[in-house]
C-alpha positions as CSV (number, residue, x, y, z in Angstrom):
1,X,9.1,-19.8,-10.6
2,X,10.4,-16.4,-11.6
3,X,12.1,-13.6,-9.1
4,X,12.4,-10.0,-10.7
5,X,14.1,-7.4,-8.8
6,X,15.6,-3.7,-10.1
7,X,18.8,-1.6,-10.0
8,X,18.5,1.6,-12.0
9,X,21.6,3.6,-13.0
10,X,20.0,6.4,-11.1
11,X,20.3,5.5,-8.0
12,X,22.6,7.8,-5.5
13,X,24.0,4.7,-4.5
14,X,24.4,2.0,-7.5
15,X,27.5,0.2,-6.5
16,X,25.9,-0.1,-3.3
17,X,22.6,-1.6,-4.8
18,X,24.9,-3.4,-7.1
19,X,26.1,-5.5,-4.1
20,X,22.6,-6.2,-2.5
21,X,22.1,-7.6,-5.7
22,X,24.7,-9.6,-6.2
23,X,23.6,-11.0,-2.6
24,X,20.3,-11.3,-3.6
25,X,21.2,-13.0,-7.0
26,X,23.9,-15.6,-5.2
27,X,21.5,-16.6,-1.9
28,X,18.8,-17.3,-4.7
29,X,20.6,-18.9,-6.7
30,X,22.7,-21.1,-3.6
31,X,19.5,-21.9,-1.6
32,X,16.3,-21.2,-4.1
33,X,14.8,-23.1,-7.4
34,X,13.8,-19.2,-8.4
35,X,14.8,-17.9,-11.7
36,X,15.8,-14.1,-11.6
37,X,15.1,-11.4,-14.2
38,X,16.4,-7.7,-13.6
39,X,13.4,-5.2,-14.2
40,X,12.4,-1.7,-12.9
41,X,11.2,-1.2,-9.8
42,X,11.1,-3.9,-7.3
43,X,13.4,-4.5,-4.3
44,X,17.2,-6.0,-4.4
45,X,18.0,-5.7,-0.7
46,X,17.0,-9.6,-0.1
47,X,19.0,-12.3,1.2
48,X,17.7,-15.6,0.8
49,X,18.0,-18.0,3.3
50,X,16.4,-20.9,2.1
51,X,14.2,-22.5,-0.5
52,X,11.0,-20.6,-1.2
53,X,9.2,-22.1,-4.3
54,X,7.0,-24.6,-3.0
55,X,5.3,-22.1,-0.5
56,X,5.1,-19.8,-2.9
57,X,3.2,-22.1,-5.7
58,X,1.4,-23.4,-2.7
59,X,0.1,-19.8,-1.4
60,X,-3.4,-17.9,-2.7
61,X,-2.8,-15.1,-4.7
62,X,-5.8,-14.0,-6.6
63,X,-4.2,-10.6,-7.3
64,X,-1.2,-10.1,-5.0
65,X,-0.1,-11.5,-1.6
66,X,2.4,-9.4,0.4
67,X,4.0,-9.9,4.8
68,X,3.4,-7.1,6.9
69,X,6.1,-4.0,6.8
70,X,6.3,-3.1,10.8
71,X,4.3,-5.2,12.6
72,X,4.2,-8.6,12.0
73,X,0.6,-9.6,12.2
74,X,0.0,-6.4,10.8
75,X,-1.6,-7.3,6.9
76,X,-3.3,-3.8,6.2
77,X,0.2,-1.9,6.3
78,X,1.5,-4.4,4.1
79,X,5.2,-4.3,2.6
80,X,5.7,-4.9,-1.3
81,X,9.6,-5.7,-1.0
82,X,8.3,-9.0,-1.4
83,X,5.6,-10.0,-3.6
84,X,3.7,-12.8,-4.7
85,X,1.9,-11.8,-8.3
86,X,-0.8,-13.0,-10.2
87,X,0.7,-11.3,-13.2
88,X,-2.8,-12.3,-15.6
89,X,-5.3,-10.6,-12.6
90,X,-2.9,-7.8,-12.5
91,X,-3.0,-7.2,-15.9
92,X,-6.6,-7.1,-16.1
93,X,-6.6,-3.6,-13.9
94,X,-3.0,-2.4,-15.0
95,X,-4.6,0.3,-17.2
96,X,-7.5,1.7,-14.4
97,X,-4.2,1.2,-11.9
98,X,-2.2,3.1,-13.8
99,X,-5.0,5.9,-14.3
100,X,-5.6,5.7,-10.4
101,X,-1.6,6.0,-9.9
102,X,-1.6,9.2,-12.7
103,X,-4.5,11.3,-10.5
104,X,-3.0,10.8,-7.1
105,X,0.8,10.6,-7.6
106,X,1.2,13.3,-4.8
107,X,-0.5,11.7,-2.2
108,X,1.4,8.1,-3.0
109,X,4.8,10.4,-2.6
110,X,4.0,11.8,0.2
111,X,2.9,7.9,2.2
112,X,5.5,5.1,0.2
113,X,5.3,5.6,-3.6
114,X,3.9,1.7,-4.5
115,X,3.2,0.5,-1.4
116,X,0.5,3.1,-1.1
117,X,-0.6,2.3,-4.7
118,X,-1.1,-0.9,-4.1
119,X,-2.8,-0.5,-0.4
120,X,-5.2,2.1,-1.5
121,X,-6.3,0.7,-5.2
122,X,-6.5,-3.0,-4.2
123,X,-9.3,-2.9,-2.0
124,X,-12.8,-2.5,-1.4
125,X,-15.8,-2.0,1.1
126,X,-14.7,-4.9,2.8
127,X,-11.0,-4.0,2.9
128,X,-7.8,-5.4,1.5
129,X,-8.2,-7.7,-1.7
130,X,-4.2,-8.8,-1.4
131,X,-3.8,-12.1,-0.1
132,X,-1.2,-12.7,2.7
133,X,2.6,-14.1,3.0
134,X,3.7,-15.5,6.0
135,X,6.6,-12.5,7.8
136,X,8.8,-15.3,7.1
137,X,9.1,-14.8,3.2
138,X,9.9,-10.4,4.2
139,X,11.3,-10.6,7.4
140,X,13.1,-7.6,9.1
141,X,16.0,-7.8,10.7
142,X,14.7,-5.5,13.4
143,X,12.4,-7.8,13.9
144,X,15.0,-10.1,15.7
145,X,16.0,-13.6,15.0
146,X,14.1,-16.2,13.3
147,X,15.6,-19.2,12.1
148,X,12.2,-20.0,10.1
149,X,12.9,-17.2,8.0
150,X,13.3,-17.6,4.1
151,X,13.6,-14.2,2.9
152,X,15.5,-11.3,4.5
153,X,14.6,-7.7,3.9
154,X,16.9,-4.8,4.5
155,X,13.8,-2.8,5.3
156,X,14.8,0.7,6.5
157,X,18.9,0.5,6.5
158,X,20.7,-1.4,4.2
159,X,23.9,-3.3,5.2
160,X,26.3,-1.1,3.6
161,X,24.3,2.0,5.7
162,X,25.8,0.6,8.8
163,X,29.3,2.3,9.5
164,X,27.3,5.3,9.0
165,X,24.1,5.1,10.7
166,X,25.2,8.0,13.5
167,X,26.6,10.6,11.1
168,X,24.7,10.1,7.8
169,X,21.3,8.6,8.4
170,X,20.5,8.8,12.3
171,X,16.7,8.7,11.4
172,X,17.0,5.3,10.1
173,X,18.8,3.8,13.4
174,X,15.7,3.2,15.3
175,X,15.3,0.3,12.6
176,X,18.4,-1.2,13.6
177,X,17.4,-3.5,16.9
178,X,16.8,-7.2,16.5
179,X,19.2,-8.6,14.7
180,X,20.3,-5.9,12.2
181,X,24.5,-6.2,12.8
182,X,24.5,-10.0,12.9
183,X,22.8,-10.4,9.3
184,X,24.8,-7.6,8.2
185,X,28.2,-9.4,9.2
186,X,25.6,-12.7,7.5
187,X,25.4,-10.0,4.4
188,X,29.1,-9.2,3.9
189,X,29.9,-13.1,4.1
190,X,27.4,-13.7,1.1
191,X,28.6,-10.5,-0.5
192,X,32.2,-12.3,-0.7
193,X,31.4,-15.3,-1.4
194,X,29.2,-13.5,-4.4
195,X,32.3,-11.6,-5.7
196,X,34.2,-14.8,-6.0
197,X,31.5,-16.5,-8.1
């Protein structure tokens, strides 16, 4: 099974981004079958904590499946830091997505960029058409402990955000409950052991 994630030379913070990924790359490699691939635009602020393959195989995914973003049993406000494609279905609507993404670019800004592309195109009258991911496989670190998690996401502030929280991005430290410090200290343990391989 493949992994893609994305670090573009753009970014305000590479060398940041470049160590979430090395993180990324070394848990998957250390504790994961996956096979990564850099591309554009997918999350890199993962660490895995275990194997994930055979759940993923194992899961439905007719077009997508996705964990919830805030609340955990919450599926409608989905969170695409972690996905599970069906890249042939997708490809089947990638040009009407595309058109849909063109005409209402604003409004997708203005909510969360993909994650509002993907909630708002991939339904219908009945609701969501994504298929669902345990919170185990994108679990947030405000979210607490949970030794059943696979996948951590750095949702809201990333690990090198932390000395800085108070003076440089207060409106992100409501996100930082749970267990946010204690798998950052878990983050700069990886992020060593990363620089050494």
């Amino acid at each position: 099974m493949h992994w893609f994630f994305a670090l573009t030379e753009d970014s305000t913070a590479f060398r940041e981004y470049a160590d979430m990924i090395m993180v990324a790359v070394h848990t998957a490699r250390k504790f994961t079958s996956l096979v990564s691939h850099c591309l554009y635009d997918t999350d890199c602020d993962v660490i895995f904590l275990g194997e994930v393959v055979p759940e993923l195989e194992a899961n439905p995914c007719e077009y997508f499946a996705v964990a919830p973003e805030g609340q955990q049993d919450d599926y409608v406000n989905m969170n695409t830091g972690v996905m599970l494609m069906n890249t042939e279905r997708l490809r089947e609507s990638l040009s009407e997505f595309r058109e849909y993404i063109r005409q209402n670019l604003a409004e997708l800004e203005r909510e969360s960029w993909d994650e509002a592309a993907y909630r708002w195109f991939y339904r219908d009258s009945n609701g969501p058409l994504w298929d669902r991911l345990r919170p185990e496989l994108n679990w947030k670190p405000y979210w607490g402990w949970n030794p059943q998690a696979r996948i951590i996401h750095f949702h809201g502030p990333k690990p090198y955000q932390r000395s800085c929280l108070d003076s440089v991005f207060p409106e992100l430290k409501y996100l930082t409950s749970g267990s946010y410090y204690e798998l950052c200290e878990q983050w700069s343990e990886l992020l060593a052991a990363a620089s050494i391989h």
